[in-house]
Backbone as a chain_set.jsonl record, in Angstrom:
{"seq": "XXXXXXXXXXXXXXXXXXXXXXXXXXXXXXXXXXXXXXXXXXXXXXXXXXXXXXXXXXXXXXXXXXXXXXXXXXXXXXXXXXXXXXXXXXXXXXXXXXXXXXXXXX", "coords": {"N": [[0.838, -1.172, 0.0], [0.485, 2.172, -0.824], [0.529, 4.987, 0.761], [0.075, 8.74, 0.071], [0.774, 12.17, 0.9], [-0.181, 15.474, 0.993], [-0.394, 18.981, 0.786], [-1.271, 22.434, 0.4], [0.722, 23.956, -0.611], [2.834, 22.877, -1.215], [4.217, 19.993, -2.77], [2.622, 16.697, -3.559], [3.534, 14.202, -0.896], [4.991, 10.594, -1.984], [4.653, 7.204, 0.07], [5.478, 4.26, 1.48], [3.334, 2.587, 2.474], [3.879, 1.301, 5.35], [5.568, 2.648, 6.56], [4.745, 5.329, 6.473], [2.627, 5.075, 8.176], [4.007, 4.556, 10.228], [5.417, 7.432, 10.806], [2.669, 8.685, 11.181], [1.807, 7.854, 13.146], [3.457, 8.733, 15.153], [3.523, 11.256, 14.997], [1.684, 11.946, 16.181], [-0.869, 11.273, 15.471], [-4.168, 9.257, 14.393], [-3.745, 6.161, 12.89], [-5.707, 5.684, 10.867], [-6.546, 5.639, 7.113], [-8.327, 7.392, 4.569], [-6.416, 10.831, 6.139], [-6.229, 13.438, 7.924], [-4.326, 16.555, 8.885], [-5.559, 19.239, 10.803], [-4.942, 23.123, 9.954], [-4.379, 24.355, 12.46], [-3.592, 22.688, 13.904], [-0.822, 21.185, 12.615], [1.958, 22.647, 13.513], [1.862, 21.138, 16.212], [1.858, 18.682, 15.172], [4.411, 18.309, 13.827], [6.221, 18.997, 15.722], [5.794, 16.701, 17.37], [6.443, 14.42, 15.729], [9.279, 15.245, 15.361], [10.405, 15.215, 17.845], [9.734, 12.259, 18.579], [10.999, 10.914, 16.487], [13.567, 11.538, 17.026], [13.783, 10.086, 19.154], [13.46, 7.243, 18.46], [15.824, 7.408, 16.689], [17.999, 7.555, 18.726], [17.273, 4.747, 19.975], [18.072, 2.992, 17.585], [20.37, 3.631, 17.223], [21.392, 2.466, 19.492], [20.561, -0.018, 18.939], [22.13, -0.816, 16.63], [24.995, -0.68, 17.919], [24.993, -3.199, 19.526], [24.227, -4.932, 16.903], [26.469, -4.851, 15.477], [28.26, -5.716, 16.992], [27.832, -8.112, 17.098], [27.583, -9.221, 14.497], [30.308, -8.322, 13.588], [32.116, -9.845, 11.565], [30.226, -9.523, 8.771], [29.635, -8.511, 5.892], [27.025, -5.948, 5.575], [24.749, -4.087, 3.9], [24.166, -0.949, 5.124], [21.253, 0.017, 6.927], [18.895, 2.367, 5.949], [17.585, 5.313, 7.864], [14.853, 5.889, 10.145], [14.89, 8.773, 10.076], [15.844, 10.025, 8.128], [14.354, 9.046, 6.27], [11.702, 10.844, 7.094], [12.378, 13.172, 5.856], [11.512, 14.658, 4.05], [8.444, 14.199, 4.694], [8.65, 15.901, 6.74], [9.583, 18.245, 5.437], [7.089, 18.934, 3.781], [5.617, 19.442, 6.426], [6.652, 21.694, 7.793], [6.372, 23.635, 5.376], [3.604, 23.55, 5.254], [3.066, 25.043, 7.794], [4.177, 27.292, 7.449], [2.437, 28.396, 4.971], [-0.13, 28.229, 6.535], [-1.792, 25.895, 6.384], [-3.444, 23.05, 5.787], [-2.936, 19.473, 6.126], [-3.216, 16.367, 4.26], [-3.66, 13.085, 3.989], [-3.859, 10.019, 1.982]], "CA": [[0.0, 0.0, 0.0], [1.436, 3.205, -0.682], [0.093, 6.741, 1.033], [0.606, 9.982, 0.063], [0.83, 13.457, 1.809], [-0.323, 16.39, 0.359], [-0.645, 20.075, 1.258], [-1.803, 23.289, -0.957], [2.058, 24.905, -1.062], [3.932, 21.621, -1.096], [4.35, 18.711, -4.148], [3.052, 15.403, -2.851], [4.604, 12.862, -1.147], [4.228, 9.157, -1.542], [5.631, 6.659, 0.885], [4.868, 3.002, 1.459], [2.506, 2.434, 3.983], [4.321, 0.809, 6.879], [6.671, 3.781, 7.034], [3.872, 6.585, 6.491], [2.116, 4.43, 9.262], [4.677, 4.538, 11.518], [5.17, 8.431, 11.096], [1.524, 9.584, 11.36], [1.89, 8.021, 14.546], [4.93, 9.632, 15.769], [3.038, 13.164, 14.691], [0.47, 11.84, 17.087], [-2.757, 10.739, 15.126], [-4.203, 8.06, 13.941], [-3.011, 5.733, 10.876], [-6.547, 5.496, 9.313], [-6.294, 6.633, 6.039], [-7.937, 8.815, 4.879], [-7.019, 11.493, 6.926], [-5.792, 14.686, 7.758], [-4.328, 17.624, 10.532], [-5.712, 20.298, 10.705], [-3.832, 24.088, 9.912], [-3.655, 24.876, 13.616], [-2.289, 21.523, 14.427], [0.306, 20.901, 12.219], [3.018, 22.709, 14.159], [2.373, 20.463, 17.234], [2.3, 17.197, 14.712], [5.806, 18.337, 13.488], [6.966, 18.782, 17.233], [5.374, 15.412, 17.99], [7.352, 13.934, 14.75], [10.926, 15.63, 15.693], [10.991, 14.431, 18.81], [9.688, 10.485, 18.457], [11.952, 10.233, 15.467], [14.777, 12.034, 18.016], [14.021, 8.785, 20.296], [13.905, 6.469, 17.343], [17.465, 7.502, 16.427], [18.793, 6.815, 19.56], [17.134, 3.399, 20.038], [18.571, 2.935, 16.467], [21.756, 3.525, 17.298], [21.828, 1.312, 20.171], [20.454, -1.59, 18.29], [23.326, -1.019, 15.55], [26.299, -0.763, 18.128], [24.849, -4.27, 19.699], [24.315, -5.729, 16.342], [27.721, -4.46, 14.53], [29.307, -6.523, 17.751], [27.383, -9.891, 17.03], [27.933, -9.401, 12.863], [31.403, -7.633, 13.226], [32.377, -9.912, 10.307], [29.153, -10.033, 7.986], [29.229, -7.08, 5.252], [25.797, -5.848, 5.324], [24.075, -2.828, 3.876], [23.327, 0.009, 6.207], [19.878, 0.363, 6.706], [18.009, 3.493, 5.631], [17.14, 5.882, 9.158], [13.521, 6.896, 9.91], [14.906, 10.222, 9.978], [16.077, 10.241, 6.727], [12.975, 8.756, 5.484], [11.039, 11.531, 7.242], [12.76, 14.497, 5.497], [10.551, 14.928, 2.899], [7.803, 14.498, 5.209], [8.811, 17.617, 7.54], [9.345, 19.537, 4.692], [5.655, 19.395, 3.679], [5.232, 20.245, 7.433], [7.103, 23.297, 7.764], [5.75, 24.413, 4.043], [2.06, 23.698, 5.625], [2.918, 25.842, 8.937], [4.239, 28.804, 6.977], [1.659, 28.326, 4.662], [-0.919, 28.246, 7.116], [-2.722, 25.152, 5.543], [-3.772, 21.931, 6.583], [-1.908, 18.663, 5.954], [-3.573, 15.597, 4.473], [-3.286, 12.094, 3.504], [-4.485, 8.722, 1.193]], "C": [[0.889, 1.243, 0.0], [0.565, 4.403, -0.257], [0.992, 7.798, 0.886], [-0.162, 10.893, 0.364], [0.428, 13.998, 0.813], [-0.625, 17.549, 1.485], [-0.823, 21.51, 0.219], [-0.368, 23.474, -1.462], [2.959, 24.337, -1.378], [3.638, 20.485, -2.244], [4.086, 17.589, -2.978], [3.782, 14.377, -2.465], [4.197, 11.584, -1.004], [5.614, 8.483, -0.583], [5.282, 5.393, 1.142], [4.346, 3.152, 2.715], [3.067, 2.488, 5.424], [4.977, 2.005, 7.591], [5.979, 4.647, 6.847], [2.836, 6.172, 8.302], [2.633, 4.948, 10.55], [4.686, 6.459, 11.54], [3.782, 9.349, 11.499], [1.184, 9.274, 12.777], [2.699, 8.585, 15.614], [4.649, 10.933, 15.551], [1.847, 12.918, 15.535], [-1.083, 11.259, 16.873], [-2.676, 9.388, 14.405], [-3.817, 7.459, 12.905], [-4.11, 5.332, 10.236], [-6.727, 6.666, 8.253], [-7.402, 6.74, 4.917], [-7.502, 9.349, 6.351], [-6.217, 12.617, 6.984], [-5.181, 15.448, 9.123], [-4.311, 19.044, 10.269], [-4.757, 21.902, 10.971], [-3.332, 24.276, 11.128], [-2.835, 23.651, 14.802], [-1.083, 20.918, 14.148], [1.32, 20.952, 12.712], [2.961, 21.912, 15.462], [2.518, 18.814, 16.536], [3.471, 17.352, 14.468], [6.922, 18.27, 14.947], [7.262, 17.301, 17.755], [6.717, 14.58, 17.6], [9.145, 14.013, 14.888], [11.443, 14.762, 17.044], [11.103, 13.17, 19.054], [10.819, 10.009, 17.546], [13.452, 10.508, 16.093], [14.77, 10.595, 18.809], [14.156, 7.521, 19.365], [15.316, 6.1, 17.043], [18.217, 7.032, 17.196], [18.655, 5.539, 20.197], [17.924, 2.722, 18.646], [20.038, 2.362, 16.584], [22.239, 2.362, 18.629], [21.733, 0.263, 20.067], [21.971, -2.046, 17.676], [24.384, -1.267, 16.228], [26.4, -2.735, 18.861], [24.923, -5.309, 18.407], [25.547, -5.885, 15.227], [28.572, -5.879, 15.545], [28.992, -8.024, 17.689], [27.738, -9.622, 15.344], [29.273, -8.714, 12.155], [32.148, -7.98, 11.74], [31.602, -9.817, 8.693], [29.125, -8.513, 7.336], [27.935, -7.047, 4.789], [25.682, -4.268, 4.546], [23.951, -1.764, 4.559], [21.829, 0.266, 6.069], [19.714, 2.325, 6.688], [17.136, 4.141, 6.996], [15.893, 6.427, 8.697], [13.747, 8.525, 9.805], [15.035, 10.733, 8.802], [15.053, 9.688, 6.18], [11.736, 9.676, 5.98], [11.548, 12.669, 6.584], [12.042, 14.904, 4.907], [9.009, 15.237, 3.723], [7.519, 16.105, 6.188], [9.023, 18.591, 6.884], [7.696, 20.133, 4.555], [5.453, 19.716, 5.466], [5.188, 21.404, 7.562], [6.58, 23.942, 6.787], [4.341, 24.929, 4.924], [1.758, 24.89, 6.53], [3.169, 27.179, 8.378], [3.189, 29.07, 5.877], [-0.231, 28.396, 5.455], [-2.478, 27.09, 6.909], [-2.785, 23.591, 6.16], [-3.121, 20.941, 5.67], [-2.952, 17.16, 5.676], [-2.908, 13.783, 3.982], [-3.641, 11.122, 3.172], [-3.761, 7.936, 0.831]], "O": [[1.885, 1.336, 0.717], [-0.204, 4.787, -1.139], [2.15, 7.92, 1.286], [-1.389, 10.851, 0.277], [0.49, 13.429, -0.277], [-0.966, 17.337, 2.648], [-0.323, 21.36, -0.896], [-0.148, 23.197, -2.641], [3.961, 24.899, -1.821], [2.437, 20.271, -2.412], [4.744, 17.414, -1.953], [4.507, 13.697, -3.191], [3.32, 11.243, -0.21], [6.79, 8.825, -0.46], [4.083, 5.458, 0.869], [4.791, 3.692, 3.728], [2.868, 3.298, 6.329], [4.956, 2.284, 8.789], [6.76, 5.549, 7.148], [2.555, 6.94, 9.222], [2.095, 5.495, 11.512], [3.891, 6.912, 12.364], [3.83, 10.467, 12.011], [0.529, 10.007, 13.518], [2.412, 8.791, 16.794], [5.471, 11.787, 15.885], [0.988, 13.799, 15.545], [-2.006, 10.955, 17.628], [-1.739, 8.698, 14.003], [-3.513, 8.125, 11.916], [-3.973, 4.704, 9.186], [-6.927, 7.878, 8.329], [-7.213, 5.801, 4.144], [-7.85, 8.836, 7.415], [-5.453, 12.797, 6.036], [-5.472, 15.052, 10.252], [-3.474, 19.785, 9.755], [-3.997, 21.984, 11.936], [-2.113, 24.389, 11.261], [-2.086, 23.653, 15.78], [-0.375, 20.303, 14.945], [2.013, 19.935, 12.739], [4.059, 21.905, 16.02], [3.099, 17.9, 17.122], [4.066, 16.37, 14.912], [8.001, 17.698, 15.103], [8.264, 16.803, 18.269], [7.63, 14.181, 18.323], [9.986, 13.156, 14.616], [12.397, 14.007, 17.229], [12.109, 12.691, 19.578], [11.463, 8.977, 17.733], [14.41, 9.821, 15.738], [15.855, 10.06, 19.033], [15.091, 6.767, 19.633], [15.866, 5.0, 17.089], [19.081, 6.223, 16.856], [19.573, 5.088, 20.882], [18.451, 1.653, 18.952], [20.615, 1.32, 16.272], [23.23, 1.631, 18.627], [22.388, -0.575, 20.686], [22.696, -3.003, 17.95], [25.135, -2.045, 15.641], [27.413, -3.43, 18.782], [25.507, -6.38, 18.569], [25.615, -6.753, 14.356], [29.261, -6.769, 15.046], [29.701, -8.936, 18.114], [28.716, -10.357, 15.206], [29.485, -8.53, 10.957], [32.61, -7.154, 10.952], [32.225, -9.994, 7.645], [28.738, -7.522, 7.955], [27.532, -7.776, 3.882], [26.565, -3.425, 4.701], [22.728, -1.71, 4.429], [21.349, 0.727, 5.034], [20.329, 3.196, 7.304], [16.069, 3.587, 7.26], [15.622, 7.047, 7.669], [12.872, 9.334, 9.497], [14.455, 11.748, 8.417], [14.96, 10.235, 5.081], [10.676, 9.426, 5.407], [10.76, 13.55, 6.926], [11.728, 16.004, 5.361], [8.416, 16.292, 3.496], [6.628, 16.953, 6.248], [8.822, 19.731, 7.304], [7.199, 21.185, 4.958], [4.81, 20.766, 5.478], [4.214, 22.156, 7.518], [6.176, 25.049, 7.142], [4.013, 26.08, 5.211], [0.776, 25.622, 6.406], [2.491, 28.14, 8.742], [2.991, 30.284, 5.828], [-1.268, 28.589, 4.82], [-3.664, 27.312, 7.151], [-2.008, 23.216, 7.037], [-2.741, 21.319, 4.561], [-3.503, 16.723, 6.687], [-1.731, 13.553, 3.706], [-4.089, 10.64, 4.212], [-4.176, 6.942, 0.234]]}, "num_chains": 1, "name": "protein.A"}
């Protein structure tokens, strides 16, 4: 399933589900989709979003330094950070908040 964001001032974004999922909960609301946040809530969903994905990171990182020491020899990939997979998302935030416009999503 893929959802995408939209906002009047901002180009949509799509994102695969699981990972739009997980952020619309980390901005605080629910993951049925449709749905939307309204103009005067946006700036506390982006607050919400900065900071969960702030605790994210550092659970992140403590997985990786545990699992670098059990796969020290095994060349893997690096995985792809929710933070870096939210960028795009907080842009359309910030657009929405200076925009003054509401934030939705399908």
């Amino acid at each position: 399933m893929l959802v995408t964001f939209s906002s009047k001032d901002h180009g949509n974004i799509t994102m695969f589900g699981d990972m739009a999922q997980s952020l619309i909960t980390m901005m605080g609301f629910t993951t049925k989709i449709p749905g939307a946040i309204r103009a005067e809530d946006v700036a506390s969903a982006l607050v919400n979003l900065e900071k969960n994905i702030e605790l994210a990171q550092q659970q992140q990182i403590s997985h990786q330094d545990k699992q670098q020491a059990i796969d020290d020899e095994d060349e893997k990939e690096p995985e792809i950070g929710i933070a870096v997979r939210a960028v795009p998302l907080i842009d359309l935030l910030k657009s929405a908040i200076a925009a003054k416009s509401y934030v939705m999503w399908e």
